[in-house]
N, C-alpha and C positions, 0 to 999 in steps of 0.2 A: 433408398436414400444413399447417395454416396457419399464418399470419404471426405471430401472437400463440402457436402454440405453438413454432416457431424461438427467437423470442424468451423462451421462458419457459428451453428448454434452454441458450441463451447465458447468459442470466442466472445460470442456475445455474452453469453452467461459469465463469463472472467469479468467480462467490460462493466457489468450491470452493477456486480459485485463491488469492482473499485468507483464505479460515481458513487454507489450507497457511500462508502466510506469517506470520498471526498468532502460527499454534499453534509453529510452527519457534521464530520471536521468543522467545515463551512461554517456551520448553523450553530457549533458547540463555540468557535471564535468570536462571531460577531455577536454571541450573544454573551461573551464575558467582555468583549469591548464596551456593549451596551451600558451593560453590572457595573462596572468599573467607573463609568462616567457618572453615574447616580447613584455611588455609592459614598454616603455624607464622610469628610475631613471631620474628626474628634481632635480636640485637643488636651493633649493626659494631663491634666489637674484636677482640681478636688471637684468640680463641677461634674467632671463624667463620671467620679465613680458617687457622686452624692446620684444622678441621675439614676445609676445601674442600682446601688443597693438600696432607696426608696420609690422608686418606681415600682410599675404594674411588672412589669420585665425586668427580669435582672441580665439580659446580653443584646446585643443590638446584633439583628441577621448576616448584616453585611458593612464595613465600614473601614474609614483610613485611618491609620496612626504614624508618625514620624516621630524619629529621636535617635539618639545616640546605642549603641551597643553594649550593655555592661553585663556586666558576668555577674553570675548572683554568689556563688563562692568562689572555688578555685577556676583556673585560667587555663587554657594549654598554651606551652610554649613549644615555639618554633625549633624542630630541628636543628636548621644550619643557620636563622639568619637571629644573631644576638641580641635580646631583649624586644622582639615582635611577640606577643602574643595575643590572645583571639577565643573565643567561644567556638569555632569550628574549625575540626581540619583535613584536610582533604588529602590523602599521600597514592600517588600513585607511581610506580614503580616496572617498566617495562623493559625488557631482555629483546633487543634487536640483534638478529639470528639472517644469515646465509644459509637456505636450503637446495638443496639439489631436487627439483621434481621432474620425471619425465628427462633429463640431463640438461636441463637449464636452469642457472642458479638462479634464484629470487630470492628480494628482502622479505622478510617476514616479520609481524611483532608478536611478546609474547608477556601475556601480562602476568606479573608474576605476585604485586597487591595491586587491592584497588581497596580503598581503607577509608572511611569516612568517621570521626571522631567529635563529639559536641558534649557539651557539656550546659546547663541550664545559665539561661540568658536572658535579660530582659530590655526592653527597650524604653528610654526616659527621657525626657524633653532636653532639647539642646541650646544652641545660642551661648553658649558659656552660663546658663542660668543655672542657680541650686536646682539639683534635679529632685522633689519630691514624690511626686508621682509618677509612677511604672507600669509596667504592663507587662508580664510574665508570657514566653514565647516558648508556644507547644508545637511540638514535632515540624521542626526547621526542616528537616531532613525532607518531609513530603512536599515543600512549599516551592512552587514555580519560578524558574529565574535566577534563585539563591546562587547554586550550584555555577552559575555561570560568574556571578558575579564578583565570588571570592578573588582574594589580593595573592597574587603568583609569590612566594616566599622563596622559594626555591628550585631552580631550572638547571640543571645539569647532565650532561652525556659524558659515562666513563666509558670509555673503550678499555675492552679487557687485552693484558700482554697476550704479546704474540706466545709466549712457553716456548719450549724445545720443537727442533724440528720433527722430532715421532709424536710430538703430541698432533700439534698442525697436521703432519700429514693422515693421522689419525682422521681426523675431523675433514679434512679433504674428502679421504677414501671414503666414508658414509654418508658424504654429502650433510653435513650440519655443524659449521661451522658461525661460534659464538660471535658477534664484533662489539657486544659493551651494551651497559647498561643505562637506562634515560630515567631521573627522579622526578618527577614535580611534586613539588609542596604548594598548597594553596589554602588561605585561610580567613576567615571573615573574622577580624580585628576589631578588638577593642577599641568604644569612641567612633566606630566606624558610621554611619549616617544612615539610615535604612529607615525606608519607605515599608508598612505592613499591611494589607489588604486582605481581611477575613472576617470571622466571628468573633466581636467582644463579648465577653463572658464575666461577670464577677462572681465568681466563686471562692471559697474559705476566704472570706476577707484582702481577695488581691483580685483585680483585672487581669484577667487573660485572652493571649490572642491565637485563637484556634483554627483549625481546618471548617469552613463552613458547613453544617450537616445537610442541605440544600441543593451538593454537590456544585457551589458556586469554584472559583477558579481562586485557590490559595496562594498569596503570594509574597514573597520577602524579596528585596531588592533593592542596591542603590539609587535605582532609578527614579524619577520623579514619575507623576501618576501619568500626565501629557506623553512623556516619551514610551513606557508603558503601553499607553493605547495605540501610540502612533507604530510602535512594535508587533502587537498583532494584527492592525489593522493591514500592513507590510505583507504579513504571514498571512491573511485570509487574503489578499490579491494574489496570492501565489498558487494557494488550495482553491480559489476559485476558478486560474485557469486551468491546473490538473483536473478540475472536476469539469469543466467544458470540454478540457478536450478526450477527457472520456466519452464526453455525452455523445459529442461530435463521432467518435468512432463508434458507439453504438448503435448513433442513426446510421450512418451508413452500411453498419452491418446486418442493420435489419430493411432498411432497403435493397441491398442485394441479398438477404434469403428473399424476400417477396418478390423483387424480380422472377429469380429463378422457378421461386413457383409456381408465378404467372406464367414462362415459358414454358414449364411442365403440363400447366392444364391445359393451353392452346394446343398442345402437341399432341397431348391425349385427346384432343378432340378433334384435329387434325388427322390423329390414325383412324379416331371412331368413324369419324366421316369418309375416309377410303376405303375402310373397309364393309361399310355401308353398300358403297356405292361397287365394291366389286361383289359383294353379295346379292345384290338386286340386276346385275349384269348377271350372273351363275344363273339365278333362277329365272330369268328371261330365254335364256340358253339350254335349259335344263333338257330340254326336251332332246333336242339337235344331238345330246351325247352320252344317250340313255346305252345306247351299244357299246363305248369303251369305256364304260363307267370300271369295268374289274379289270381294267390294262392297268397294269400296275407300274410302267416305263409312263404313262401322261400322269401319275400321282405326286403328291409334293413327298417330296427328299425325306422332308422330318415327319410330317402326320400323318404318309401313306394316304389318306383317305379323300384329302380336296383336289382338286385340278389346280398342274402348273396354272398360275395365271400373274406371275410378277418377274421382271426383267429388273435382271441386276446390272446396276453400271457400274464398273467401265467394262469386266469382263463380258457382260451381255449373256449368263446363263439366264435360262428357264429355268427352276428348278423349286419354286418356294409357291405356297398358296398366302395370300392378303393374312391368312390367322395367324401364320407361323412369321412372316416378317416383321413383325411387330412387336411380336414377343421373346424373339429371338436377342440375347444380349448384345451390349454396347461394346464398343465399336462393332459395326454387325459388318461379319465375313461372308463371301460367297462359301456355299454350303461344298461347293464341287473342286474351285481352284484355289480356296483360303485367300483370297485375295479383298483388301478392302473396299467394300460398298460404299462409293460416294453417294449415290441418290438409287431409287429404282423406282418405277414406273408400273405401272397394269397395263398387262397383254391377255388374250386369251388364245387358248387355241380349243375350240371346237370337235 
């Protein structure tokens, strides 16, 4: 087996590897696009939790809630921007750096927090209506979506002074030179509107909304449920084509290993048969050269023992028996002038 066919079965094996993962992706999206569409709209008043705490089942598997965002005690407030505040907060803090690598400068970042801050929240009907009924929101942090959808509070680039010129050239000479600092502040705000998609639960006397134990798809979000689906539905057209065109290289690379194995066993049956047929030529012959049988100048080069009986082209020695040309390695040389064997042919000599 050679190097480019190793190669061709890794490749394939890589390829196999990543459609597994697309087609999984694939099948794990459209099947929370599914979830999501037939997952029933509750609305938080005394009806669902009259539901949950005399019912057979105190949580419903999978379901919607909407409302407003309030904090169930304290608040975090906003950094830099005055009187915004919110149940989550997102800070993150990156160091944009000039390095010297190899002796080409490149930008680099270098994060220096990445900070995510929450405090317990709940979610309670809106419309400007008296909000009575709530629904207590568990581990935001793990919930799909969120994260993207928090309110930018704060966005700023401080570039750091230039200092002294020993400093500077300090930082020159070692190749890592500082250029300033990037904040963003991001925060899901109070009052703010959110769509929840999970495990209702009534537990110690309050509705909660949890991570599904199902392993269905958790989700917090301003997003309405339609834009939601229309969202992954988006993202499974894009994993569906990465996962085709894996497939697509797959097949083809397992149509050229089978090619080539097909050439390999025509070929081997290709030598089997010439050398068949130079051995039923020998022992036709046999007889005619029973007296130079121990001249050891008419024997083949390599196994001493057979009769020249193959013409190498283009140089045109004698020198190989049908056994030895065949098993002699690729690219195959003339044994006498090293020079390369385009085809050879059966001769005998007598």
């Amino acid at each position: 087996m050679t190097g480019s066919d190793i190669g061709s079965i890794i490749g394939l094996g890589v390829d196999l590897i990543f459609f597994t993962i697309f087609y999984r992706w694939f099948k794990t999206i459209n099947r929370s696009a599914d979830e999501i569409k037939k997952a029933p709209y509750r609305k938080l008043d005394d009806s669902l939790v009259k539901e949950l705490s005399e019912g057979k089942s105190s949580c419903l598997a999978y379901a919607c809630v909407e409302g407003e965002v309030m904090p169930v005690r304290e608040v975090l407030h906003s950094r830099h921007a005055e009187g915004k505040t919110g149940v989550m907060q997102h800070i993150i803090i990156t160091e944009h750096k000039s390095k010297r690598l190899q002796g080409i400068w490149t930008d680099v970042k270098n994060t220096i927090q990445d900070k995510i801050q929450t405090v317990p929240f709940t979610i309670k009907r809106w419309l400007g209506k008296e909000a009575k009924t709530e629904i207590l929101v568990t581990e935001p942090t793990t919930a799909n979506f969120l994260l993207d959808d928090l309110t930018i509070t704060h966005d700023v680039f401080e570039p750091v002074e230039g200092g002294n010129m020993l400093s500077r050239g300090m930082d020159h000479l070692f190749g890592d030179v500082s250029k300033g600092y990037h904040e963003t502040e991001k925060m899901l705000l109070t009052n703010t509107l959110l769509l929840g998609i999970g495990e209702i639960a009534y537990l110690d006397n309050k509705l909660q909304l949890q991570p599904p134990k199902n392993g269905q798809m958790y989700i917090l979000t301003k997003l309405s449920r339609g834009e939601v689906i229309k969202k992954l539905e988006n993202k499974s057209f894009w994993v569906k084509f990465f996962m085709l065109s894996a497939g697509a290289i797959g097949t083809a690379l397992l149509i050229h290993i089978i090619y080539k194995q097909i050439k390999i066993f025509k070929a081997k049956r290709i030598r089997e048969d010439f050398i068949n047929s130079v051995r039923e030529l020998r022992r036709q012959t046999e007889d005619q050269r029973e007296e130079s049988d121990n001249d050891i100048s008419s024997s083949c080069v390599v196994c001493l023992s057979n009769p020249r009986e193959i013409v190498l082209l283009d140089c045109g020695h004698i020198c190989l028996c049908a056994e030895c040309v065949t098993i002699l390695p690729e690219p195959l040389k003339c044994p006498v002038c090293r020079q390369d064997v385009d085809r050879y042919l059966t001769t005998y000599n007598p």
